[in-house]
Backbone as CSV, one residue per row, in Angstrom:
resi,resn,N_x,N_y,N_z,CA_x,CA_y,CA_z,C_x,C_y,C_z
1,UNK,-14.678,0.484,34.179,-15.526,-0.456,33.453,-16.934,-0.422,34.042
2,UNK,-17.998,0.079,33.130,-19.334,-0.072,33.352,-20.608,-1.557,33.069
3,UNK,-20.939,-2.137,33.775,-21.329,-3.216,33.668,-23.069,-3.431,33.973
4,UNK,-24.039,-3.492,33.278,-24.991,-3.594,33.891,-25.360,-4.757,34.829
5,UNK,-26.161,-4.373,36.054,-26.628,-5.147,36.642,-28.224,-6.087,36.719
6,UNK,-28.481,-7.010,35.860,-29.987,-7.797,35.478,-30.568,-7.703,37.078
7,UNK,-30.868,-6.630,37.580,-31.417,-6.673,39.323,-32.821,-5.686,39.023
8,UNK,-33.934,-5.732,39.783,-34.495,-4.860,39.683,-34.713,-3.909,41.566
9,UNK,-33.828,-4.918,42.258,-33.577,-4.421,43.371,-31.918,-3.962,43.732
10,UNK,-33.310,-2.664,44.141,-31.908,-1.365,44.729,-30.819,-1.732,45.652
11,UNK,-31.439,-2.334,46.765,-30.570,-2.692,47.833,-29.528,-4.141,47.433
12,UNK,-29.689,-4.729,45.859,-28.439,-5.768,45.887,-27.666,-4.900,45.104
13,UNK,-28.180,-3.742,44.227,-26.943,-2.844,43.451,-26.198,-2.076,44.138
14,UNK,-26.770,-1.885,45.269,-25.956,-0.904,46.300,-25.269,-2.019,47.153
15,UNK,-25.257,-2.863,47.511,-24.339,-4.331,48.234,-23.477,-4.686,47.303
16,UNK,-23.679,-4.668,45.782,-23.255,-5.055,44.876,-21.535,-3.863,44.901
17,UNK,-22.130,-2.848,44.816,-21.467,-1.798,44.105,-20.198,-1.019,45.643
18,UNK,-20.789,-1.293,46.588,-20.066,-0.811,47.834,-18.974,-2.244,47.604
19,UNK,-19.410,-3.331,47.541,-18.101,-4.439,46.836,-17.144,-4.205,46.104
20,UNK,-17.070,-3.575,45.007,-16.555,-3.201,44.296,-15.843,-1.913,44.154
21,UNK,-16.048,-1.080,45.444,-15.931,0.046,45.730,-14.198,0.044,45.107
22,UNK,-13.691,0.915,44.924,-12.442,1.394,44.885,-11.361,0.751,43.495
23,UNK,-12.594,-0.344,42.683,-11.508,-0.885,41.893,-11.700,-0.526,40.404
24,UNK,-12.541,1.096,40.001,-12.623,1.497,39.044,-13.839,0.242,38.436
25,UNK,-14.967,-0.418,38.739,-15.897,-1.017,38.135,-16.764,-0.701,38.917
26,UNK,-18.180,-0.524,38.343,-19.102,0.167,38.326,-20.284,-0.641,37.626
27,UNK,-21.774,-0.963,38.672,-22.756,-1.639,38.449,-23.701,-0.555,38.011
28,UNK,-24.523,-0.769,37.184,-25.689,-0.028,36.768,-26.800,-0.877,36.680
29,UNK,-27.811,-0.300,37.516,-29.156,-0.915,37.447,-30.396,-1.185,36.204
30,UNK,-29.743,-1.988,35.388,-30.771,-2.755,34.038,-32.030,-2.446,34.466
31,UNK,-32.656,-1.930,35.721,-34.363,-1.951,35.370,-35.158,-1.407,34.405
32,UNK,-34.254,-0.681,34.191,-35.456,-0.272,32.750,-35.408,-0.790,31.415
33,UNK,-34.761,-1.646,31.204,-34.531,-2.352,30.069,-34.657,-3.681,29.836
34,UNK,-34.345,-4.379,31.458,-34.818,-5.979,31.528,-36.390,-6.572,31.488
35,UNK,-37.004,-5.835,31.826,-38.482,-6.434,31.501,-38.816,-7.460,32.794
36,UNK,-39.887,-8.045,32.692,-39.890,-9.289,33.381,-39.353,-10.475,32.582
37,UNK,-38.622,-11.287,33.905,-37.516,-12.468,33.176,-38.821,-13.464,34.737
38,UNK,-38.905,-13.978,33.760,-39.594,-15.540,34.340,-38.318,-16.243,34.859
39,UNK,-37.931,-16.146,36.425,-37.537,-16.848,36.901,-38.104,-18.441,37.562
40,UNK,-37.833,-18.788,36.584,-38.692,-20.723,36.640,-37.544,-21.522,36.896
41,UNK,-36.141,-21.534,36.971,-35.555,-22.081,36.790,-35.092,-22.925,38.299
42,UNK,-34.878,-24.547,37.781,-34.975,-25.071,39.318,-33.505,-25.375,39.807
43,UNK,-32.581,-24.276,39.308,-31.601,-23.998,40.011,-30.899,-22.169,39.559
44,UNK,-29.892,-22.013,40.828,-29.360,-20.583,40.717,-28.653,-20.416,39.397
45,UNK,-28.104,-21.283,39.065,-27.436,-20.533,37.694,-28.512,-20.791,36.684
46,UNK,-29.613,-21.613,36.675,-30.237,-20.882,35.165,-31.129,-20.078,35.732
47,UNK,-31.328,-19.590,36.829,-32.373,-18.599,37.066,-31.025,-16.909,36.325
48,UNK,-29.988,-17.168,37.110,-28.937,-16.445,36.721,-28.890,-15.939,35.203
49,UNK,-28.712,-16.951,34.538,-28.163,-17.069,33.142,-29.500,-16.537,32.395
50,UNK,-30.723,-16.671,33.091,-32.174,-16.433,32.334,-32.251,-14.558,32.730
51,UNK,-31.624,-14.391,33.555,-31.740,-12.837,33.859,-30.960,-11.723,33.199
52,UNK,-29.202,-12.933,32.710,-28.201,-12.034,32.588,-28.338,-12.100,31.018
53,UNK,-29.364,-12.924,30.454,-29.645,-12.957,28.788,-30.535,-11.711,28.104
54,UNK,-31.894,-11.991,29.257,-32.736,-10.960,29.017,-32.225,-9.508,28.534
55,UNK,-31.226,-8.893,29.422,-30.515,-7.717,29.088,-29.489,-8.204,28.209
56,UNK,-28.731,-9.049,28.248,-27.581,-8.624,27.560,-28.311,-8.812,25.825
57,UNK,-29.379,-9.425,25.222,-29.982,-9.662,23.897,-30.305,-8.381,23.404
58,UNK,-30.620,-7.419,24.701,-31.229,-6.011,23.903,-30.142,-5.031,24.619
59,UNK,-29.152,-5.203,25.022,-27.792,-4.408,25.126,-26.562,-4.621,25.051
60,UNK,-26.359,-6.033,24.509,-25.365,-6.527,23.996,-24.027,-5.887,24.629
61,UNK,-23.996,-5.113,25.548,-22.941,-4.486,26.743,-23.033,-6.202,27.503
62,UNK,-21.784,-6.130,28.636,-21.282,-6.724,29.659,-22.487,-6.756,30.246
63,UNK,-23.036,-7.921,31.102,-24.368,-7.592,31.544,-23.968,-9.050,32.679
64,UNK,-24.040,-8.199,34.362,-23.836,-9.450,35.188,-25.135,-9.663,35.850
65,UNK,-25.915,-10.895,36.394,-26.902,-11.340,37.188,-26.768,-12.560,38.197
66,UNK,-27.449,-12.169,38.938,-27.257,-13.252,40.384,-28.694,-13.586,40.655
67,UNK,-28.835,-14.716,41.427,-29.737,-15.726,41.949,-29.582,-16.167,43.063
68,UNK,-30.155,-15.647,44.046,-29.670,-16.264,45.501,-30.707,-16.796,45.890
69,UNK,-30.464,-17.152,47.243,-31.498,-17.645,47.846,-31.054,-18.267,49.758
70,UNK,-31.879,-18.895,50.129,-31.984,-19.331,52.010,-32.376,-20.845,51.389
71,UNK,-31.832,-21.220,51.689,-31.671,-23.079,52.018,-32.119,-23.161,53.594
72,UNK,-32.794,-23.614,54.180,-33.130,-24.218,55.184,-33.453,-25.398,55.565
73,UNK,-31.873,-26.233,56.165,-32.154,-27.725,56.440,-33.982,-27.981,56.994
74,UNK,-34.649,-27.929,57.885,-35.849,-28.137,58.522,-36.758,-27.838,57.710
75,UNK,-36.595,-27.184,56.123,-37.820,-26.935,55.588,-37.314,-28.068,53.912
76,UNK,-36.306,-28.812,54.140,-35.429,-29.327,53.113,-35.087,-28.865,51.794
77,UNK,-34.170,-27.922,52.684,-33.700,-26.553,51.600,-34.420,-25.385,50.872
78,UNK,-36.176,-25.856,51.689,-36.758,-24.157,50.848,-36.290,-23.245,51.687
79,UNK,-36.833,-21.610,51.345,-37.221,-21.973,50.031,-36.327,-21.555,48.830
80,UNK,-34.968,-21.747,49.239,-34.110,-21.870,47.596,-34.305,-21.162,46.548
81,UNK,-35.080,-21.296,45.479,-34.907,-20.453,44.267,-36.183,-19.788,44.543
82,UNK,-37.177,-20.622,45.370,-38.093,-19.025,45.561,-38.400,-18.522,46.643
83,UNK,-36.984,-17.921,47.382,-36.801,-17.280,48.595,-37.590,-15.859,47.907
84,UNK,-37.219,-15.445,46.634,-37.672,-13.949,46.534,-39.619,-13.393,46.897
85,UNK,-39.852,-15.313,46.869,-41.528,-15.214,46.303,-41.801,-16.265,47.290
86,UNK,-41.592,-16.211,48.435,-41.944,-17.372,49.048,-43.069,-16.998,49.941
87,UNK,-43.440,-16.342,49.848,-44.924,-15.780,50.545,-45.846,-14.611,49.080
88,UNK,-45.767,-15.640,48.217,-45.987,-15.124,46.693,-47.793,-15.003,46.859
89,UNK,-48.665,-14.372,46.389,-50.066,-14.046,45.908,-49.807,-15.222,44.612
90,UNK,-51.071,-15.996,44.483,-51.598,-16.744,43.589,-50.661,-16.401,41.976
91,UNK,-50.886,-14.586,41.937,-50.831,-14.203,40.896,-49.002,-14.614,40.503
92,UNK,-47.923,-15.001,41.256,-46.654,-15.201,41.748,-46.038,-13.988,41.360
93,UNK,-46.190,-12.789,41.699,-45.657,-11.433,42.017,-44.360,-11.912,43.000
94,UNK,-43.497,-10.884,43.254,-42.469,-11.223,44.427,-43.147,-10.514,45.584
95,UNK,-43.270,-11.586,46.158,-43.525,-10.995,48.065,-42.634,-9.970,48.997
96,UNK,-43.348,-9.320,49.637,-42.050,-7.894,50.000,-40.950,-8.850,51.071
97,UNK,-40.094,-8.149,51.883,-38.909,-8.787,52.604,-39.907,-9.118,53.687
98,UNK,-40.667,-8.466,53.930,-41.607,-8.739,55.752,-42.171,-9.887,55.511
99,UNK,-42.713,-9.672,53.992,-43.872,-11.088,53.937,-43.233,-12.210,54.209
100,UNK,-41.708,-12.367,53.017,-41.259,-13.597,53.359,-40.674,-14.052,54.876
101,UNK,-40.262,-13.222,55.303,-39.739,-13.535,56.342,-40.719,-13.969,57.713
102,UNK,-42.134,-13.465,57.821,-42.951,-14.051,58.471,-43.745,-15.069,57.786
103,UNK,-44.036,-15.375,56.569,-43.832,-16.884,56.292,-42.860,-17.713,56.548
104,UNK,-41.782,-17.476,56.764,-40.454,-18.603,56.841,-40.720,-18.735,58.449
105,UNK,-40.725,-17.556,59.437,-40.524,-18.100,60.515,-42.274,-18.404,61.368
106,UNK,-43.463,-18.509,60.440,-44.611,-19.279,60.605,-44.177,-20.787,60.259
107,UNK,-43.522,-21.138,59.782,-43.244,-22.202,59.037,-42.309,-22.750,59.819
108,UNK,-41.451,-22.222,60.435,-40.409,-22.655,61.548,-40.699,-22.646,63.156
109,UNK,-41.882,-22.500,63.301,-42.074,-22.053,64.766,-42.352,-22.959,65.715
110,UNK,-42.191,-24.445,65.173,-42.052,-25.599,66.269,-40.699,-26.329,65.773
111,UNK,-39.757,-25.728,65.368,-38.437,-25.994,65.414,-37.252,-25.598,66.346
112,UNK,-36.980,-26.500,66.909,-35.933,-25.932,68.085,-34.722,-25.496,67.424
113,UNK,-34.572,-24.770,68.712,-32.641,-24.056,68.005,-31.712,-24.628,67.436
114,UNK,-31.237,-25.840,67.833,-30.519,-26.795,67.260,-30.650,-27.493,66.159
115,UNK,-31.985,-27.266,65.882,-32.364,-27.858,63.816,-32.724,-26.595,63.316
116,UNK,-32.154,-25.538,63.721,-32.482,-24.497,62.572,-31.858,-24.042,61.673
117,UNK,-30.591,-24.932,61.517,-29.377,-24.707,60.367,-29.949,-24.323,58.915
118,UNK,-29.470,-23.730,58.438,-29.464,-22.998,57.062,-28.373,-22.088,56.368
119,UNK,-28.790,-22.013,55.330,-27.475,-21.294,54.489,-27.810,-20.252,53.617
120,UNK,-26.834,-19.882,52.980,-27.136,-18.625,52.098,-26.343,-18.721,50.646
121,UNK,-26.976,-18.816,49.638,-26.007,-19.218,48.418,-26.686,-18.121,47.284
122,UNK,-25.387,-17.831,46.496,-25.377,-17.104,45.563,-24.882,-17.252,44.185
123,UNK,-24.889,-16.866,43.318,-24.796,-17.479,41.906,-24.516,-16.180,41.039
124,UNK,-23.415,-15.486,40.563,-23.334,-14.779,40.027,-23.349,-15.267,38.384
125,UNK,-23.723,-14.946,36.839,-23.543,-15.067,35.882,-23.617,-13.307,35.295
126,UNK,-22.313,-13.999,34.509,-21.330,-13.164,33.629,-21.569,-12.944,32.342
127,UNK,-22.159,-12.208,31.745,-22.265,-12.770,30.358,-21.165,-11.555,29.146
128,UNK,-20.847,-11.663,28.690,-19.422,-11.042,28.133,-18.995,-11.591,26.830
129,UNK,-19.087,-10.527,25.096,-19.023,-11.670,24.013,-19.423,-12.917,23.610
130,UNK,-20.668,-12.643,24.179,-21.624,-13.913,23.775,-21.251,-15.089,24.630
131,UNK,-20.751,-15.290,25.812,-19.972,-16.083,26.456,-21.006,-16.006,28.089
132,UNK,-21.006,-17.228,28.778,-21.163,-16.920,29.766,-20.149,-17.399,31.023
133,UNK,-19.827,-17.342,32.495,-19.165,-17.949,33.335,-19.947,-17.672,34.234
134,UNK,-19.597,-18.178,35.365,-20.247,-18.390,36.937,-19.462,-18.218,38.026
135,UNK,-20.128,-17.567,38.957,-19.279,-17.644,39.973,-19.983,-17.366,41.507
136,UNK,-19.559,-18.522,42.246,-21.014,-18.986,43.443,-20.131,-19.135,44.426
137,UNK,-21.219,-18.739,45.784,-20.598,-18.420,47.057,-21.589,-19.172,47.867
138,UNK,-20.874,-19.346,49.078,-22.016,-20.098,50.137,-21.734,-19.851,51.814
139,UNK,-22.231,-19.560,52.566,-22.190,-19.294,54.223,-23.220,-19.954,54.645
140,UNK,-22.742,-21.070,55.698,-24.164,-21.241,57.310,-24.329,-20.493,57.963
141,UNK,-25.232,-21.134,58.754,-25.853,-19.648,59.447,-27.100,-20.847,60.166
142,UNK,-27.586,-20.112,60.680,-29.018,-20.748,61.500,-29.927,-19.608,61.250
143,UNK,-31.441,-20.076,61.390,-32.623,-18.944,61.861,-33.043,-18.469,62.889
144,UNK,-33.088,-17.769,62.887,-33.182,-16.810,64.595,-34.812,-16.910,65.064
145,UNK,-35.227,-17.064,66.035,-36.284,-16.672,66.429,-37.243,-16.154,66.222
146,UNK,-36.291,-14.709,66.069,-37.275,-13.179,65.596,-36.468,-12.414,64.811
147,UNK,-37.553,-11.608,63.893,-36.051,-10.486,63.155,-35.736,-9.837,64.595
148,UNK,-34.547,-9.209,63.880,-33.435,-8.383,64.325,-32.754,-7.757,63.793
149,UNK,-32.413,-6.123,64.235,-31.338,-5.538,62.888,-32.539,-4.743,62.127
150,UNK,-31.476,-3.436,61.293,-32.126,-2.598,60.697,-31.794,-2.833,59.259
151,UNK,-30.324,-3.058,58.974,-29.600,-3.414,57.950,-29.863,-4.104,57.100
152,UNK,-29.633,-4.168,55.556,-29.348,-5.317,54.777,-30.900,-5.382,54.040
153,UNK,-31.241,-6.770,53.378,-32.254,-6.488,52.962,-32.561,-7.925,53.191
154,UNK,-33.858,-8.052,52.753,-34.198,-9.768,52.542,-34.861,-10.612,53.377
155,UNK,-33.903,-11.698,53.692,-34.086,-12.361,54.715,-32.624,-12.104,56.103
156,UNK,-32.041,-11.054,55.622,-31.007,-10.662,56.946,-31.500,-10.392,57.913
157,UNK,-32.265,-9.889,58.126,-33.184,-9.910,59.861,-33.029,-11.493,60.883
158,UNK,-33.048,-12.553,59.624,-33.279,-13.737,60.704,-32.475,-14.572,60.111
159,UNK,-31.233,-14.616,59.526,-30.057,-14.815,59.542,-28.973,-14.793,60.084
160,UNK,-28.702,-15.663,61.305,-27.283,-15.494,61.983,-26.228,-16.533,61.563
161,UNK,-25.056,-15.537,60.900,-24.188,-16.533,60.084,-22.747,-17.340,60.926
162,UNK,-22.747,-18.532,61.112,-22.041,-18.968,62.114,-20.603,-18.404,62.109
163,UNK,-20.500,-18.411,63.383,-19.273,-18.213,64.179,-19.727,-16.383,64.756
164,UNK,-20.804,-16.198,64.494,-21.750,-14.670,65.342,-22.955,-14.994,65.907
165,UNK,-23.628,-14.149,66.777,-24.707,-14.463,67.739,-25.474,-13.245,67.653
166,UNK,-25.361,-12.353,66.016,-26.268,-11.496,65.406,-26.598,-12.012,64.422
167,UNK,-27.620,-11.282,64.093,-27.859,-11.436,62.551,-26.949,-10.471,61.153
168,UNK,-27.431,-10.767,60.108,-26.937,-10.096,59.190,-27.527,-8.751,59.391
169,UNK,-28.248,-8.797,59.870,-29.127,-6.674,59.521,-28.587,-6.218,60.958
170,UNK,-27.789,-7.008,61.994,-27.729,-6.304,63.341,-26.110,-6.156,62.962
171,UNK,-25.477,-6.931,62.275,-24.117,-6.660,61.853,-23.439,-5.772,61.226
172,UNK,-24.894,-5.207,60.117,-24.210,-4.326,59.414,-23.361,-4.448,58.165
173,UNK,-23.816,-3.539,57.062,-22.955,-4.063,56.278,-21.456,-4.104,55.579
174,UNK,-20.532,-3.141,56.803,-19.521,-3.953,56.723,-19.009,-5.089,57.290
175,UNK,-19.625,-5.507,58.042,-19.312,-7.057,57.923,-19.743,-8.333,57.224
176,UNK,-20.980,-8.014,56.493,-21.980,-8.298,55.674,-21.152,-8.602,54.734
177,UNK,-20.412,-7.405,54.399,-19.824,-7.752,52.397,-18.556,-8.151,52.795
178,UNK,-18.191,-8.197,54.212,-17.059,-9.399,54.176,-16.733,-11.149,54.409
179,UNK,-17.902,-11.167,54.671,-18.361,-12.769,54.886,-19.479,-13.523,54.615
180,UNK,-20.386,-12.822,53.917,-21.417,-13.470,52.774,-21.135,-13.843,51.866
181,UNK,-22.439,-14.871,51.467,-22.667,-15.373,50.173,-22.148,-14.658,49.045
182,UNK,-22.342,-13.507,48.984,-23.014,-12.734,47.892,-21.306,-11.947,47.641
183,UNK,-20.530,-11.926,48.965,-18.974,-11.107,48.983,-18.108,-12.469,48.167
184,UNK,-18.408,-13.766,48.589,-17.583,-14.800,48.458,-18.093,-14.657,46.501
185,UNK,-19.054,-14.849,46.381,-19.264,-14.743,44.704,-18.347,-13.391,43.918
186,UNK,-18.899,-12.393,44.581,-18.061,-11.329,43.967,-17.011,-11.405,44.169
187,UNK,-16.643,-11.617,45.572,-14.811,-11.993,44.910,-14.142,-12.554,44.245
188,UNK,-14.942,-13.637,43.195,-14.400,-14.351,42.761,-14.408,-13.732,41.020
189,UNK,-15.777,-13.084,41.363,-16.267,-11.989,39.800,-15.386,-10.705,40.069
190,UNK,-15.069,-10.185,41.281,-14.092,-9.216,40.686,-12.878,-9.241,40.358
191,UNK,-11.831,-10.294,40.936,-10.803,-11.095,40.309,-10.868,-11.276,39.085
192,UNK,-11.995,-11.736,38.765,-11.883,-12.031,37.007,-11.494,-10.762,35.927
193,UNK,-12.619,-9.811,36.633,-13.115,-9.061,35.844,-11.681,-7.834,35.970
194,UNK,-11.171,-7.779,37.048,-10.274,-6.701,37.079,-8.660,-7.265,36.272
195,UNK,-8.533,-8.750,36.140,-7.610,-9.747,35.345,-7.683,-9.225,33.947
196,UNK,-9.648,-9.243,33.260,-10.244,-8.525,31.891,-9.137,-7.147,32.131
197,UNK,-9.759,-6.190,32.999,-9.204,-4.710,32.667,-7.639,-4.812,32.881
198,UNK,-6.670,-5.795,33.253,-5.702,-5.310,33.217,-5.025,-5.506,31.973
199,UNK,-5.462,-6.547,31.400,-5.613,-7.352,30.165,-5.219,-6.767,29.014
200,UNK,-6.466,-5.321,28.945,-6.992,-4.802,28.163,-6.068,-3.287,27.882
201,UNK,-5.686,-3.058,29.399,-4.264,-1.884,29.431,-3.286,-2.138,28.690
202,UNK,-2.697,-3.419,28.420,-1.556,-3.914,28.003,-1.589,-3.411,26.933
């Protein structure tokens, strides 16, 4: 089963798709067909649902999209839906992974270790026969100091997800797609979706 992915980044289709590894489903990268989708939405599933429409209206195929983001208690939960743009130019372009991440930890740098709790949440939408569903994941974690780690993309440099004393990019991503945000959502989207294909054998 081929499914497009509403992403215009490489590194969540390849996190995406190493998930899914081995169960005969298969993500394809929508960039050339989604356009810009005005993510305005002041939560993950309609930023979701606004991404996974865009494509699925002009490909009417299976078309899945996600919305994540960094909650950070000390900044009261930014920056949330615009982790992607949180060190955004006037013009609100998306800011690269370096930018945001040395805005977040300019922004954190008279916060002690013990209030640096934060999280990581994800929002998968499904859209399938004109239908949509959801399916959302969540991990703590604290902010680290300094990046760290080569791995991953984003804000994983300064992400350490509790019960470890690395980050996500020093962990690597097999451990990454077994205890993230983003693994806990898909597991719950590939359950579904492999329930569809067995469905469909019968």
């Amino acid at each position: 089963m081929n499914l497009y992915l509403a992403t215009k980044n490489a590194g969540k289709v390849r996190e995406i798709n190493g998930l899914f590894e081995g169960t005969g489903i298969e993500f394809i990268s929508a960039d050339g067909i989604m356009g810009n989708v005005a993510e305005d939405g002041d939560t993950y599933h309609k930023n979701s649902f606004a991404k996974a429409m865009a494509v699925y209206e002009k490909s009417t195929s299976p078309v899945v999209a996600e919305d994540s983001g960094l909650e950070v208690d000390a900044l009261d939960g930014a920056p949330g839906v615009f982790s992607a743009r949180f060190a955004s130019n006037e013009e609100g372009a998306n800011a690269s992974d370096e930018d945001n991440v040395i805005a977040l930890l300019d922004f954190m740098q008279d916060v002690p270790k013990g209030k640096r709790t934060a999280r990581f949440v994800s929002v998968f939408c499904l859209m399938m026969d004109g239908k949509s569903l959801f399916f959302d994941g969540e991990i703590a974690g604290a902010i680290a100091a300094k990046p760290a780690g080569i791995s991953g993309f984003g804000y994983d440099p300064v992400f350490v997800p509790a019960g470890y004393d690395k980050t996500f990019a020093e962990l690597g991503s097999d451990i990454k797609n077994k205890i993230s945000h983003r693994a806990m959502a898909v597991t719950k989207l590939r359950d579904y979706l492999l329930t569809i294909s067995d469905s469909d054998k019968k």
